[in-house]
C-alpha positions in Angstrom: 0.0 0.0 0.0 1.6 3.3 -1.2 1.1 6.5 0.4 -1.8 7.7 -1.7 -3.7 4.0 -1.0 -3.3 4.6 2.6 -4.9 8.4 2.7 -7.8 7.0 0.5 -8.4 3.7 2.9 -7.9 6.9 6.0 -10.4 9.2 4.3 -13.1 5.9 3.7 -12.8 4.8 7.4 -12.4 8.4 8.7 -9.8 9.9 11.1 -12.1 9.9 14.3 -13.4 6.4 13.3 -9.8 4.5 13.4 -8.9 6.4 16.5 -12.0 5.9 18.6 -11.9 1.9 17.4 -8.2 1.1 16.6 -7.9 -1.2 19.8 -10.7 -2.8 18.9 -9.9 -2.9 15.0 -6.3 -4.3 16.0 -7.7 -7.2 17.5 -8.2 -9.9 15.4 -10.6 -11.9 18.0 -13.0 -9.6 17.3 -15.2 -10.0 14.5 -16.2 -7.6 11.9 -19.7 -8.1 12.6 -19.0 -7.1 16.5 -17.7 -3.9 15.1 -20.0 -3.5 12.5 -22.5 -3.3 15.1 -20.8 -1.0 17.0 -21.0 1.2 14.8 -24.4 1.5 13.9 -25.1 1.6 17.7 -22.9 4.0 18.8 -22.0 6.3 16.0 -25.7 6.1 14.0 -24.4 4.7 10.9 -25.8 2.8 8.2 -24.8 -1.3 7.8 -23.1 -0.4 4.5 -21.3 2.6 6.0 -20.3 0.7 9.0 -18.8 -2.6 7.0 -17.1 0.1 4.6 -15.6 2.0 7.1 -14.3 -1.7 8.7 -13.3 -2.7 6.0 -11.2 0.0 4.8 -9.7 0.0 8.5 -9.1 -3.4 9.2 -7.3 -3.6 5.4 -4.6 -0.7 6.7 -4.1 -2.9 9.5 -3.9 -5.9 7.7 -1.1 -4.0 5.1 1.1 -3.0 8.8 0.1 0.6 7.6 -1.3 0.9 11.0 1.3 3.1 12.1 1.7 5.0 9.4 -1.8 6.0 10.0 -1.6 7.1 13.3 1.6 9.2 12.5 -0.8 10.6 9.3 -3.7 11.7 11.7 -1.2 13.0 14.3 0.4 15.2 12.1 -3.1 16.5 10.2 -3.8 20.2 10.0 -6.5 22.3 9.4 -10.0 21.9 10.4 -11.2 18.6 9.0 -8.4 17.5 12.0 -10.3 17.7 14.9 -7.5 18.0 18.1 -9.3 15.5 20.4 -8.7 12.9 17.5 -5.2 13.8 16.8 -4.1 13.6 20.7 -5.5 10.7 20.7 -3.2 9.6 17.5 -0.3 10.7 19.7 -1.3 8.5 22.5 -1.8 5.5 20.1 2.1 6.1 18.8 3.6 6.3 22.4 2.0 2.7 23.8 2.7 1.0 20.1 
């Protein structure tokens, strides 16, 4: 996955969408469905939303882009970058 690949897969899961779940989207134990679910109870999306934002999460994962990700959101600028999420990012890189 080149750079470019990994924004698109970012931009189709969303920033605040890998941060808030990247434990759980790191965890291979856990079914997509599980998370799937998740979403649509927590967050108020749609089933196809949900498995497309999985999807697209769980593939920059499987790639080890996973880190490359985090340092990606951490680094984001501009208002589309909320600062909640990219603290967050930060605090994802120190514990990996």
């Amino acid at each position: 996955m080149n750079h470019d690949e990994l924004i698109k897969e970012i931009r189709r899961c969303g920033m605040a969408t890998f941060i808030t779940y990247y434990s759980d989207l790191n965890n291979q134990n856990i079914l997509n469905k599980v998370l799937i679910d998740k979403l649509i109870d927590n967050e108020g999306y749609t089933k196809i939303c949900s498995m497309t934002k999985i999807r697209s999460a769980r593939n920059i994962i499987k790639k080890s882009k996973g880190r490359d990700a985090l340092l990606y959101i951490a680094s984001r600028k501009g208002k589309n970058a909320a600062q909640n999420i990219k603290l967050t990012a930060v605090k994802l890189l120190r514990e990996k």
